[in-house]
C-alpha positions as CSV (number, residue, x, y, z in Angstrom):
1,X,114.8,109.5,97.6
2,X,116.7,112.0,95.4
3,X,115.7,113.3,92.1
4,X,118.5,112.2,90.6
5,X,117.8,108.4,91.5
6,X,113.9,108.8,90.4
7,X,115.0,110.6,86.9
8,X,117.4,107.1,86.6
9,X,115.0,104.8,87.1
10,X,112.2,106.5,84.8
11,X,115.5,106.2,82.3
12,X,116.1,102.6,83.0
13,X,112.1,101.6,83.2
14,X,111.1,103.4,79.9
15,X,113.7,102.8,78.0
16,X,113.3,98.4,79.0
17,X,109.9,99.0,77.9
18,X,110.6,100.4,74.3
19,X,113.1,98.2,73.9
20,X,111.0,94.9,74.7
21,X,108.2,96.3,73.2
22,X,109.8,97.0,69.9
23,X,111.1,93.5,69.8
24,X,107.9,91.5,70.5
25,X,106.1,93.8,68.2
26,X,108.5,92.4,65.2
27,X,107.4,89.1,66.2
28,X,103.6,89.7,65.9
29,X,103.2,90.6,69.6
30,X,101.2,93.7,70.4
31,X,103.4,96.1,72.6
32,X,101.9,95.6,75.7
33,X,103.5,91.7,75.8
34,X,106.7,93.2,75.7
35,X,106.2,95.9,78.6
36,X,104.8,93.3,80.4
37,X,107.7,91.3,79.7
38,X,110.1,94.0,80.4
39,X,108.1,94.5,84.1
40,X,109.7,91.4,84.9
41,X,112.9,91.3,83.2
42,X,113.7,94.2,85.4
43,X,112.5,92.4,88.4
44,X,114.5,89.9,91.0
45,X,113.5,86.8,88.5
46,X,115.7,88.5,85.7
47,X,117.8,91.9,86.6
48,X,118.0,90.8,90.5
49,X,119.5,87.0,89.4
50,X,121.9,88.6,87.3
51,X,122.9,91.4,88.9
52,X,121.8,91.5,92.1
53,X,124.1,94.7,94.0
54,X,122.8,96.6,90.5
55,X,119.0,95.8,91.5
56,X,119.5,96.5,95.0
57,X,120.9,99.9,94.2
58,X,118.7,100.9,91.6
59,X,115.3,99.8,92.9
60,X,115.4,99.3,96.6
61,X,112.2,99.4,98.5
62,X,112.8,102.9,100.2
63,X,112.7,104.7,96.5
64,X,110.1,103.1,95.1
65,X,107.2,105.3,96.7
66,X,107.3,107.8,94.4
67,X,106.9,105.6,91.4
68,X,104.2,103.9,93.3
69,X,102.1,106.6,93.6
70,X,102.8,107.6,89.6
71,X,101.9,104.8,88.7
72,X,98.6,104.5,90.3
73,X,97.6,108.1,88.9
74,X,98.4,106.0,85.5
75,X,96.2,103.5,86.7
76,X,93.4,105.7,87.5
77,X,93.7,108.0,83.8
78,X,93.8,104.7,81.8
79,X,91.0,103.2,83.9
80,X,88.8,106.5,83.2
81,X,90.0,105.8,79.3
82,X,88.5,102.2,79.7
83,X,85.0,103.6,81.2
84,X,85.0,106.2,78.2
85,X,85.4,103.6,75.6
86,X,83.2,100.8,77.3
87,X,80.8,104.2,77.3
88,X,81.0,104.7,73.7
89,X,80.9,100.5,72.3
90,X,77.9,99.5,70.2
91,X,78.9,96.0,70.3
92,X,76.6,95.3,73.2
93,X,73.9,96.8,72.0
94,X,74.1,95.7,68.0
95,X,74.9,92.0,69.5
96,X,73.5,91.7,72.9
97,X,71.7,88.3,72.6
98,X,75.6,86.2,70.8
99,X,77.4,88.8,73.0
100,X,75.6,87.6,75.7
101,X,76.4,84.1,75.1
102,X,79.9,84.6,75.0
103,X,80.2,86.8,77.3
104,X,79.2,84.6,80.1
105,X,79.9,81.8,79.2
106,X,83.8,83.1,79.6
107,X,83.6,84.8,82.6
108,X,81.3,81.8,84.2
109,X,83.3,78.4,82.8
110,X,87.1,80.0,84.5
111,X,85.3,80.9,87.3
112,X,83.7,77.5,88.2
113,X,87.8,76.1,87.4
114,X,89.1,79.3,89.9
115,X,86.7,78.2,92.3
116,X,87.6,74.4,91.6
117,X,91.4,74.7,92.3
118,X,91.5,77.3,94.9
119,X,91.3,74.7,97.7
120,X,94.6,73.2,96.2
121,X,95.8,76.8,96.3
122,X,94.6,78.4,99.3
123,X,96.9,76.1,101.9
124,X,100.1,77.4,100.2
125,X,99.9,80.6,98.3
126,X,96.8,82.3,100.4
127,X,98.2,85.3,103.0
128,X,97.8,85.1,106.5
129,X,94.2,85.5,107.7
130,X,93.0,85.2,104.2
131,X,89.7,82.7,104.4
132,X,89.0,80.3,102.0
133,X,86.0,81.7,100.0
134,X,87.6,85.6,99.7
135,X,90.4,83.7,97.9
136,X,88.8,81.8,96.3
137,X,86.4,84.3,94.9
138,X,89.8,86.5,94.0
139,X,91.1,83.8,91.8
140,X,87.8,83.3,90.1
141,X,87.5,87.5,89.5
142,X,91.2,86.8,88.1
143,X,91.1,83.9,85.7
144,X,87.7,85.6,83.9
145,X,89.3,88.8,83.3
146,X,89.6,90.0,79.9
147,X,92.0,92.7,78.1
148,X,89.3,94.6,76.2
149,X,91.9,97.6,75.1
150,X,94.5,94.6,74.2
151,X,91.6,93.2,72.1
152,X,90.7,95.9,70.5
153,X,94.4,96.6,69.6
154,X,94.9,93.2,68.0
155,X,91.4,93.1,66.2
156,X,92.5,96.4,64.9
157,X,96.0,95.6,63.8
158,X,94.9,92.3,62.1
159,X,92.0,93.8,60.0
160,X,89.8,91.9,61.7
161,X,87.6,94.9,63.6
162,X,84.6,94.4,61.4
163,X,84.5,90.8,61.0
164,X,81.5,89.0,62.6
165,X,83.3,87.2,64.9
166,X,85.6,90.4,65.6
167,X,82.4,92.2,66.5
168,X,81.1,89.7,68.6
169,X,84.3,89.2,71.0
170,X,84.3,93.0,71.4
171,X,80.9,92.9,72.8
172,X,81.3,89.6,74.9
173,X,84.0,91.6,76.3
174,X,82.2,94.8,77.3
175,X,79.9,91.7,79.0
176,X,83.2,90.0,80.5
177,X,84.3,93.4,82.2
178,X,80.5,93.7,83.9
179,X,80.8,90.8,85.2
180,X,84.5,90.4,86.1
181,X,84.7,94.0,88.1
182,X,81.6,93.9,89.9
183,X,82.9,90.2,91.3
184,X,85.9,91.8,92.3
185,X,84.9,95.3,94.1
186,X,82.5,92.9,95.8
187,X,85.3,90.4,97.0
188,X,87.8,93.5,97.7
189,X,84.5,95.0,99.9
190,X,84.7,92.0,101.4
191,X,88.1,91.8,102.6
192,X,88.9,95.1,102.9
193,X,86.4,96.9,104.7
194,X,87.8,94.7,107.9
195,X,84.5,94.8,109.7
196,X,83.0,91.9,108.1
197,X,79.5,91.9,106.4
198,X,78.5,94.8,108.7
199,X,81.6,96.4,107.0
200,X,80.8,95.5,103.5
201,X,76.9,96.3,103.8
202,X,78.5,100.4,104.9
203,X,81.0,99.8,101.6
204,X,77.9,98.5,99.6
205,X,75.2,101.4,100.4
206,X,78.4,104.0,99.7
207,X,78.6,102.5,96.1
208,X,75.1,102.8,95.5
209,X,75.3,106.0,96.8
210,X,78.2,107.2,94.6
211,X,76.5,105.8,91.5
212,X,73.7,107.5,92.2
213,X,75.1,110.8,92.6
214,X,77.3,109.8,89.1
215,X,74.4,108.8,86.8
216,X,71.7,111.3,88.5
217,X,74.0,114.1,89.5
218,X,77.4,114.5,87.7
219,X,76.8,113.1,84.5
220,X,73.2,115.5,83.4
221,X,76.2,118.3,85.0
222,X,78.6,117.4,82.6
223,X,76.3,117.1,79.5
224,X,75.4,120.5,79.8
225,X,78.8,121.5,80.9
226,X,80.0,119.9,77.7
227,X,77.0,121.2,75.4
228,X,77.9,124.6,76.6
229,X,81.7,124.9,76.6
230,X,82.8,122.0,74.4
231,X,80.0,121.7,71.7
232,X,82.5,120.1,69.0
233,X,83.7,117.7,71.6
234,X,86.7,119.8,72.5
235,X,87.2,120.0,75.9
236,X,88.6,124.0,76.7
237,X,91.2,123.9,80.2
238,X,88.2,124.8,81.8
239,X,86.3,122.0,81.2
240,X,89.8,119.8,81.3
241,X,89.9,121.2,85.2
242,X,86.3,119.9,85.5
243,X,86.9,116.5,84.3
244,X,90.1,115.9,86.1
245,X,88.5,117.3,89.4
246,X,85.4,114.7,89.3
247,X,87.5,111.9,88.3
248,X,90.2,112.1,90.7
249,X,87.1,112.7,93.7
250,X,85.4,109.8,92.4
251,X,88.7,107.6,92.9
252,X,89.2,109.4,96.2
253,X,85.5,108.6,97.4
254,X,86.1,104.8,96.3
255,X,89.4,104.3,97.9
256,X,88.1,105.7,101.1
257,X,85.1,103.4,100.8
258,X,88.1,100.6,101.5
259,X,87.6,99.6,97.0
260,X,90.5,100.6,95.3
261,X,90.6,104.3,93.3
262,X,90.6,102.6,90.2
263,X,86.7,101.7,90.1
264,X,86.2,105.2,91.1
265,X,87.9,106.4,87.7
266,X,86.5,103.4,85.7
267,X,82.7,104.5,87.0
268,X,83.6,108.2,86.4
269,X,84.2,107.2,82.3
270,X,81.4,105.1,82.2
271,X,78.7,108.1,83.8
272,X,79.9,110.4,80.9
273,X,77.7,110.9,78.0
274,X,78.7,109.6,75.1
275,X,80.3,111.4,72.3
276,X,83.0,110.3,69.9
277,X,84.3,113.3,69.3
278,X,84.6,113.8,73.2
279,X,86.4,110.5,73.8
280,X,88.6,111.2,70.8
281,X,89.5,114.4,72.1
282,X,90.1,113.2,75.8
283,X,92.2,109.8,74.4
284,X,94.5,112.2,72.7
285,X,95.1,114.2,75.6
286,X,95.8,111.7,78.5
287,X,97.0,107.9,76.2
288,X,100.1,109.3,75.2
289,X,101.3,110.6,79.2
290,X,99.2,107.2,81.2
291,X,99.9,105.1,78.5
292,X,103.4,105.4,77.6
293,X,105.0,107.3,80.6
294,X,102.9,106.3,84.0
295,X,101.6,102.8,82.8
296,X,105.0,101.8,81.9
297,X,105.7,102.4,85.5
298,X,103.2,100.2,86.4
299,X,104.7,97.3,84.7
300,X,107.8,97.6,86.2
301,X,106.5,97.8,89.7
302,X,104.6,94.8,88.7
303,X,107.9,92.9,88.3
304,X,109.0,94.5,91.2
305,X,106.8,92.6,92.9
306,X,107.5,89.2,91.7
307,X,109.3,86.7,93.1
308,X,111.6,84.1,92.1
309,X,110.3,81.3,94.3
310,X,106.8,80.9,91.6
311,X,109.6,79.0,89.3
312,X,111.0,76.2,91.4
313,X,109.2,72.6,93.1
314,X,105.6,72.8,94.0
315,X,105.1,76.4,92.8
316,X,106.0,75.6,89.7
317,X,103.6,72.9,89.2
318,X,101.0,75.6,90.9
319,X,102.0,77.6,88.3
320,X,101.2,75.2,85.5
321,X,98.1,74.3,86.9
322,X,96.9,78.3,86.9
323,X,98.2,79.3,83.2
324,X,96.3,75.6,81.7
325,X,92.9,76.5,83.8
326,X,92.9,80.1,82.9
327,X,93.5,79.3,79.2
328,X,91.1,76.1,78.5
329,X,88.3,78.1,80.7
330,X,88.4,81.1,78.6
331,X,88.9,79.5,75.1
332,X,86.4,76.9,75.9
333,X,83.5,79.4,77.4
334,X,84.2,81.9,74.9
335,X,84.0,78.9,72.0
336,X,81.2,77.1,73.2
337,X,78.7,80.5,73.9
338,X,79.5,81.8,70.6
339,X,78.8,78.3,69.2
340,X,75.7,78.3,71.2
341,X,74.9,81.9,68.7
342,X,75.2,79.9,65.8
343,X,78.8,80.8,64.7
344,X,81.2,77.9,62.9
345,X,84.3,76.4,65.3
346,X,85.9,78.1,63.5
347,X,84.9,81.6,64.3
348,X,84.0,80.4,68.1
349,X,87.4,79.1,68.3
350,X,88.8,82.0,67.3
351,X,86.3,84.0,69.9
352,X,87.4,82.2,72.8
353,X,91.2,82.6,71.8
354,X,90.4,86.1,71.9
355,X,88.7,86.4,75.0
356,X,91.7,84.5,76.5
357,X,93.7,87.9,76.0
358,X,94.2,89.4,79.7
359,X,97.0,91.9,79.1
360,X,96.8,94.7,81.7
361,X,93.6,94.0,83.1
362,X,94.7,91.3,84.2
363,X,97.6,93.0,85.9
364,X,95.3,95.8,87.4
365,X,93.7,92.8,88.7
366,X,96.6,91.6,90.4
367,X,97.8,95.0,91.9
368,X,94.2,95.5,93.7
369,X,94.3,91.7,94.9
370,X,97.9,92.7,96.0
371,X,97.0,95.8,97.8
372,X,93.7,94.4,99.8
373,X,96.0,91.9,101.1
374,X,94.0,88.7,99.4
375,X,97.2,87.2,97.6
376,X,101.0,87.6,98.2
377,X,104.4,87.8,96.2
378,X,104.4,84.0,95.2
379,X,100.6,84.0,93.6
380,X,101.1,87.4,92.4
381,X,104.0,86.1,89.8
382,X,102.0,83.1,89.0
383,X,99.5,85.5,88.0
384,X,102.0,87.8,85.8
385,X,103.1,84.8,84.0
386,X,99.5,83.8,83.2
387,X,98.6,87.0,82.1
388,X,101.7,87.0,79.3
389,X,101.0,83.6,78.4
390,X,97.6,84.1,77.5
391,X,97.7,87.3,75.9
392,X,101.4,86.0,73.8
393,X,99.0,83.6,72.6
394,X,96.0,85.2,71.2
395,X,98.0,86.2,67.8
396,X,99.3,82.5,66.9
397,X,95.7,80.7,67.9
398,X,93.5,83.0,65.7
399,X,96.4,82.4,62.9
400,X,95.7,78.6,63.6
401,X,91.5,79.1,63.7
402,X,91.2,81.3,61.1
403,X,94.3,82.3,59.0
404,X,95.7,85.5,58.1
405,X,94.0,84.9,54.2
406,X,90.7,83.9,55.9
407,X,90.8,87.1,57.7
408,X,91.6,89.7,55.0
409,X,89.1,87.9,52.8
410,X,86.8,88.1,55.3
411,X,87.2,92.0,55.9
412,X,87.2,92.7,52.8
413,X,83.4,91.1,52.0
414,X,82.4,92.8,55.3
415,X,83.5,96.1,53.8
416,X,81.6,95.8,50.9
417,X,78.4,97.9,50.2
């Protein structure tokens, strides 16, 4: 592949991305709808319907290895983001009991429904060799999934970080993502260790031993690392070098423990200590390249990967089936636990619409699902539309729960002293 090919499609991907993004973002859409939506517009659904010797050209399979392996060091910085932010949340611990409510209730009710319709699914849109409960495990870890960062972002955007229902979705979702991504690097163990339970006991003693050496080793390392060359939370190029050196070993050591690099880099956030100023300084330094530049990449190859088959006859009704289950699972488990905390229908509707917010996750989800083999091209776009759907729909349900003058009134009371 040439340089002057890779430099065009960068060109072509970012500037798709901005452009969708800016437009759903005038529309009360957070940004990463519409780079989700551009992912696929530049895919064979869209670009390759319309102009299909253009897509060839452009994006054929030979030159896409390059922006396949940028886009999973994107994947790996913005995953090492995630852990640093789950690190610093005191939602869990200010809310843990309502959190906890919600929190499983949402990840448990769309599982049971995964679980439910996977044997409807499994005949069809399962691989080759794929068995039944790997699958349907797969679906479950996918359907309970929930965008935190996308969250956060639309809390934040609305006014509506410090409300009492805000607060408690942000903690059910630090619960959610627990839950969620331990089902899944248990269920990628599974499969992709290829030696069967013996396979996944070797996979299973090398996590424990990696989180040992994380929480025991590397993180009392970095404290006084960071106490003694980055007391103001400033991270020198020294320290930079140190940080970028554990993470991308930790990602290494998980990959070659047949998980994908991604929980490597989400455990390495999570095992630093906590500091504000330190995840302020570091979210500075790596959002603006992973998030704008590599991630975007990441969405394109997502609707690279997609296929125009998911939209006609029985996949289409599949389809349906996935985008309805995913969406009455998580608004009703998130409504009912954080009724079940004593919150009005009101505010536990507005919970579980939250919680039905997938976004990327959901995506990064898809692509490890994708790369152990457990789904293919067909269930993969399914998958991408669900994950738009339910996160296009977060803004317009909480306006119908709550109401944009509920909200500001609310927040403003909150504020109060």
């Amino acid at each position: 592949m040439s340089v002057t090919s890779l430099l065009l499609q960068l060109i072509v991907i970012l500037a798709t991305a901005r452009l969708c993004g800016w437009v759903l973002r005038h529309v009360g859409q957070p940004g990463v709808v519409g780079e989700m939506a551009a992912g696929l517009m530049l895919g064979p659904v869209v670009m390759g319907a319309l102009f299909p010797s253009l897509h060839a050209q452009l994006f054929s399979k030979e030159s896409l290895q390059g922006l396949s392996s940028l886009s999973t060091l994107g994947l790996v910085l913005f995953m090492f983001v995630v852990g640093l932010e789950l690190r610093a949340s005191q939602g869990v611990r200010e809310q843990l009991r309502s959190a906890g409510y919600v929190g499983v209730l949402s990840v448990v009710v769309p599982m049971a429904l995964g679980i439910a319709i996977a044997p409807a699914l499994h005949p069809t849109l399962a691989p080759a060799g794929v068995g039944f409960w790997p699958f349907a495990l797969f679906i479950a870890a996918a359907l309970s999934i929930t965008a935190f960062p996308v969250m956060a972002r639309i809390l934040k955007d609305r006014g509506m970080t410090r409300t009492p229902f805000g607060q408690l979705s942000l903690g059910a979702a630090a619960v959610v993502d627990v839950f969620a991504w331990i089902l899944l690097a248990f269920v990628v163990a599974l499969v992709g260790a290829g030696e069967g339970y013996q396979g996944l006991l070797k996979t299973t003693l090398g996590m424990a031993v990696v989180l040992l050496a994380l929480f025991f080793g590397l993180k009392p390392a970095f404290a006084r690392l960071l106490r003694a060359k980055a007391p103001e939370g400033e991270p020198t190029t020294t320290v930079m070098a140190a940080l970028m050196l554990g993470l991308l070993a930790t990602a290494l050591v998980t990959e070659w423990l047949h998980l994908h690099a991604v929980f490597g880099a989400f455990l390495f956030g999570a095992c630093l200590p906590r500091d504000d100023r330190l995840l302020k300084s570091l979210t500075e330094r790596i959002e603006p390249i992973s998030i704008v530049v590599l991630m975007t990449l990441f969405f394109a190859l997502a609707g690279l990967g997609t296929t125009a088959n998911a939209f006609s006859g029985a996949s289409l009704g599949a389809m349906l089936l996935i985008v309805g289950v995913a969406t009455v699972g998580k608004i009703a488990g998130g409504a009912v636990g954080a009724r079940m905390a004593g919150y009005g229908w009101r505010d536990s509707l507005a919970t579980g619409s939250l919680m039905n917010a997938r976004g990327l996750m959901e995506l990064i989800v898809m692509k490890i699902g994708l790369d152990a083999g457990l789904i293919g091209p067909e269930l993969f776009t399914m998958l991408l539309v669900m994950a738009l759907v339910t996160t296009a729909m977060t803004g317009p349900l909480i306006n119908l729960f709550i109401g944009r003058k509920a909200v500001v009134a609310a927040d403003a009371a909150h504020a109060k002293p």
